[in-house]
C-alpha distance (Angstrom), angle and dihedral (degrees) to the residues before:
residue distance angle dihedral
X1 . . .
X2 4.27 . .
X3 4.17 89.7 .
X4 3.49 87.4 41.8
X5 3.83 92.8 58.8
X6 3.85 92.3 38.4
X7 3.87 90.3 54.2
X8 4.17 89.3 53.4
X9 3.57 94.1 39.8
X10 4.02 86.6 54.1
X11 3.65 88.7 40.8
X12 3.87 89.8 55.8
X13 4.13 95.7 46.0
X14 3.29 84.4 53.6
X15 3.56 110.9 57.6
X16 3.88 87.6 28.9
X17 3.86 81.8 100.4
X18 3.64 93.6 66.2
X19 4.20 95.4 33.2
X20 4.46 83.8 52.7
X21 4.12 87.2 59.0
X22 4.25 82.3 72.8
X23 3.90 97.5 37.7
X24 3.65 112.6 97.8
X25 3.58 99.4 -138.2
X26 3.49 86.8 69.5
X27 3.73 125.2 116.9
X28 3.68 118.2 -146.7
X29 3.94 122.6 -177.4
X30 3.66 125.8 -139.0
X31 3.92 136.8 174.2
X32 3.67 100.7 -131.9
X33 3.84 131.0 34.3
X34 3.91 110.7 -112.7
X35 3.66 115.0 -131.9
X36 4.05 117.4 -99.5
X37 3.33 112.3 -96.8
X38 4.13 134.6 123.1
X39 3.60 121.7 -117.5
X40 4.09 114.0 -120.3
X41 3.84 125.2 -142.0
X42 3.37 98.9 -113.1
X43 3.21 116.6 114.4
X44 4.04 111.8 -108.8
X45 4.34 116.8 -102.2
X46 3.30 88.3 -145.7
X47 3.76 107.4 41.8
X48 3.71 103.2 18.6
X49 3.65 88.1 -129.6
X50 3.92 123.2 146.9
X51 4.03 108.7 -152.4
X52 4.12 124.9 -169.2
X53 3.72 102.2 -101.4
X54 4.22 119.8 -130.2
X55 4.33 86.9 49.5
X56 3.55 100.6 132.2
X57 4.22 118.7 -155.6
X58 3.98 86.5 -153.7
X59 4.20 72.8 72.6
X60 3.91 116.7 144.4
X61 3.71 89.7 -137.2
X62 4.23 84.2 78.1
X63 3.55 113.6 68.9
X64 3.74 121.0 -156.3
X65 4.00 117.6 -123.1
X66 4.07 108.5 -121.6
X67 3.71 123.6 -110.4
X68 3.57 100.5 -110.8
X69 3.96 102.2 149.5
X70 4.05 91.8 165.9
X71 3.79 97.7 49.3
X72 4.03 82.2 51.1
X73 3.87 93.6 58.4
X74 4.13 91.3 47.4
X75 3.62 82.8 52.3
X76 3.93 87.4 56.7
X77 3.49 101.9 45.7
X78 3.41 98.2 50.5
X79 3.70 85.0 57.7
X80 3.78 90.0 47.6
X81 3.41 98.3 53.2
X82 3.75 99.4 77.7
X83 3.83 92.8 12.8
X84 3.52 96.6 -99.5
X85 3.89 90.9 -49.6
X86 3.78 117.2 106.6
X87 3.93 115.8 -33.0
X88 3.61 137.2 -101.9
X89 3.62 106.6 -90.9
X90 3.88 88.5 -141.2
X91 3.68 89.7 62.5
X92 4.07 89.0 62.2
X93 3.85 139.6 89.8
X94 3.40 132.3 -121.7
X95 3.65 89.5 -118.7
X96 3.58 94.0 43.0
X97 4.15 131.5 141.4
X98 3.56 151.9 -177.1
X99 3.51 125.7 -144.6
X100 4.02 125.4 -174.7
X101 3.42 132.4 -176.9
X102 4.32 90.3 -95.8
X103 3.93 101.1 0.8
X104 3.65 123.4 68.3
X105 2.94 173.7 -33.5
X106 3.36 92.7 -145.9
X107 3.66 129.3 166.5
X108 3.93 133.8 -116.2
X109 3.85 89.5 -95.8
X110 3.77 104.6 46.0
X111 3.85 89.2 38.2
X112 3.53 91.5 57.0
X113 3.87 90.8 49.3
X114 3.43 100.9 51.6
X115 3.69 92.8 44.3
X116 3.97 92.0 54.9
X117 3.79 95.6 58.1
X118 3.77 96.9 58.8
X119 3.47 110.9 69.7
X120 3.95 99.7 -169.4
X121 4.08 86.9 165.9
X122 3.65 89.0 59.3
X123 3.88 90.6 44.9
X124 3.84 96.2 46.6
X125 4.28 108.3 31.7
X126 3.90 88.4 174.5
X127 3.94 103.4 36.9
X128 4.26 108.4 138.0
X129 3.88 108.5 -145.2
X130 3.49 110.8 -146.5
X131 4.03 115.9 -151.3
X132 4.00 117.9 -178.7
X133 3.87 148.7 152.9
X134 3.78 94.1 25.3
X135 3.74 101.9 -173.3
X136 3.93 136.3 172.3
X137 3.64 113.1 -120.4
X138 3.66 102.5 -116.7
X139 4.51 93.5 -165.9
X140 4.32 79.1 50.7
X141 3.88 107.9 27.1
X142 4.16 95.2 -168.1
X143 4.10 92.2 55.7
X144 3.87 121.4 88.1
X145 3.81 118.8 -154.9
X146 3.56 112.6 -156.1
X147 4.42 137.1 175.4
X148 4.01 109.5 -122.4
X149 3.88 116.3 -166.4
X150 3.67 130.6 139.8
X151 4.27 144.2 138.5
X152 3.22 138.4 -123.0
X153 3.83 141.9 156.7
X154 3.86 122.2 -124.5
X155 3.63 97.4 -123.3
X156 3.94 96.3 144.3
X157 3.72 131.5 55.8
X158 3.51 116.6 -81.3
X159 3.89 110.6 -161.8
X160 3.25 127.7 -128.6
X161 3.51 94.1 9.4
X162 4.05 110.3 40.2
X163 3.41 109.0 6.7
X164 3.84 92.1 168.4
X165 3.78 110.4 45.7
X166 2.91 124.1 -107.1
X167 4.22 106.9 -152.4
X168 3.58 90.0 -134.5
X169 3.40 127.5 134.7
X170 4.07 131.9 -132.4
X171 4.19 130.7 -164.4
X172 3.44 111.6 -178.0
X173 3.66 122.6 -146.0
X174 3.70 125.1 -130.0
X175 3.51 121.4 -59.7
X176 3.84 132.1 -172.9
X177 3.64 114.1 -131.0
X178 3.70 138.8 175.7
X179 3.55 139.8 -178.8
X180 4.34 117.3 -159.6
X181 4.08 112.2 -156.7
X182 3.51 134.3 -160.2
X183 3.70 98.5 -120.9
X184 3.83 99.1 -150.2
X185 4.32 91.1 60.3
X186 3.51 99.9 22.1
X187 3.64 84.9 -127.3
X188 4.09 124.8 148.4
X189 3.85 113.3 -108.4
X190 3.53 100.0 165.4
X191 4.24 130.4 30.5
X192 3.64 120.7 -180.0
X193 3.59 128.0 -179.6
X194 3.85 150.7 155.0
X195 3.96 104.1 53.1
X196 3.51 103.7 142.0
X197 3.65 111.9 -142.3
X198 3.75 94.5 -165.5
X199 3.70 122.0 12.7
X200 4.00 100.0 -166.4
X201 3.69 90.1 70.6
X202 4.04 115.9 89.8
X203 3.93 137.1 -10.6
X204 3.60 105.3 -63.5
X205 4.17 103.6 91.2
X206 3.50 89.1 -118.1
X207 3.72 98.3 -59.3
X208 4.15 125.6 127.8
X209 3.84 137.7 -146.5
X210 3.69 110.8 5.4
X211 3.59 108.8 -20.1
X212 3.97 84.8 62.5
X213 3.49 93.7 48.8
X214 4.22 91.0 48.8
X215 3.97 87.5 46.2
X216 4.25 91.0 46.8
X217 4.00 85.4 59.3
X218 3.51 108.5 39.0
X219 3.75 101.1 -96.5
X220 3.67 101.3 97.9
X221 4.04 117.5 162.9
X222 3.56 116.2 -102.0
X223 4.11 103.0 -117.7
X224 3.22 130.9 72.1
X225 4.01 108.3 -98.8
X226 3.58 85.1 60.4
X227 3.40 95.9 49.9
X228 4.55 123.4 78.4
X229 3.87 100.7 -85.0
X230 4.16 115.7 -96.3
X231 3.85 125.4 -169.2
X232 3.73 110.9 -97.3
X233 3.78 112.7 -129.2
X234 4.04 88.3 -112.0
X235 3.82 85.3 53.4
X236 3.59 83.7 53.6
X237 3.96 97.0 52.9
X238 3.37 92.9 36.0
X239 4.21 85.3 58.4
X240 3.80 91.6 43.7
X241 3.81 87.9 50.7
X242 3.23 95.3 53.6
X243 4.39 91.1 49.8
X244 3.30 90.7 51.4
X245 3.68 94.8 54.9
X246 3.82 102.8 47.1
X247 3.72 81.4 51.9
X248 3.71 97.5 64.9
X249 3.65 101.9 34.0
């Protein structure tokens, strides 16, 4: 009777997520303010979709994005500087980071180091970075948020990892980005990268920055955060659990 609680209880944290997107209280962030107006109870011609009437989109649960055109453009030549590989070193603080989904945080030095010996514009002569949906954080006004894509085919060496190339080609899926300033130099104190907002979309199992593009062509790193995600067999229980129980209550 105790596991079974614990298993429910861990079963409701963890699609709380997805019940808080209907709570009230909850605060949802947006670029652009939606015009007032109330939704009706009529179900939508186009969608088929019946919404609660008296919900207003003027709501204060949707938080407008600040008009900060200048810290927009630093976001954009930063990425410009190496072509949306690496960063000018120039162009970072002294306190300056970089966080990834697995690697990190690493500091301005060793960031800069392990940047400079991959040279993924030698390795992929055509690749098409794909920048979109920059966006000030409106919770953290000196962050930019930011959708990296992009495709490319690894016809040039890319040392350590595929010195011969290997003619295949990678699309990246979306990932969320962000880069935080210090708003007195204009300089980059924070870079974060690789979270993959939907990993069903391009060649890389899932997986962002470089170990997607190593996986896309063949040369994927042998562990498992560098490898596309796969249910763990406690995962697995813990699912099956969780069956079993909504079946007998």
């Amino acid at each position: 009777e105790k596991m079974k609680k614990i298993i429910v209880t861990a079963f409701f944290l963890y699609f709380s997520g997805c019940v808080a997107f209907v709570i009230p209280s909850t605060r949802i962030i947006h670029r652009h303010r939606a015009r007032s107006m109330h939704l009706s109870t009529t179900p939508s011609e186009s969608m088929g979709i019946e919404i609660d009437h008296g919900i207003s989109l003027d709501s204060p649960i949707f938080i407008d994005s600040p008009d900060k055109p200048e810290l927009i453009k630093l976001a954009k030549r930063f990425l410009l500087s190496r072509n949306g590989f690496g960063a000018d070193p120039d162009l970072l603080a002294g306190d300056f980071k970089f966080v990834a989904p697995v690697v990190g945080p690493l500091g301005k030095d060793a960031f800069v180091k392990a940047i400079g010996s991959v040279d993924v514009a030698g390795g992929f002569p055509d690749f098409k970075p794909e920048f979109y949906g920059f966006h000030v954080d409106p919770l953290k006004p000196n962050r930019v948020w930011y959708v990296a894509k992009g495709e490319g085919t690894n016809t040039g060496p890319l040392p350590p990892f595929a010195p011969t190339p290997t003619g295949k080609k990678v699309i990246n899926p979306p990932q969320m980005c962000s880069l935080t300033f210090d708003e007195s130099t204009g300089l980059v104190t924070k870079y974060t990268i690789g979270y993959v907002v939907d990993r069903e979309v391009g060649n890389t199992g899932g997986l962002g920055g470089l170990y997607g593009v190593l996986y896309a062509i063949g040369r994927g790193l042998p562990f498992p955060e560098a490898q596309p995600w796969k249910m763990s067999p406690q995962y697995k229980l813990f699912n099956k659990v969780g069956e079993i129980l909504q079946n007998i209550q």
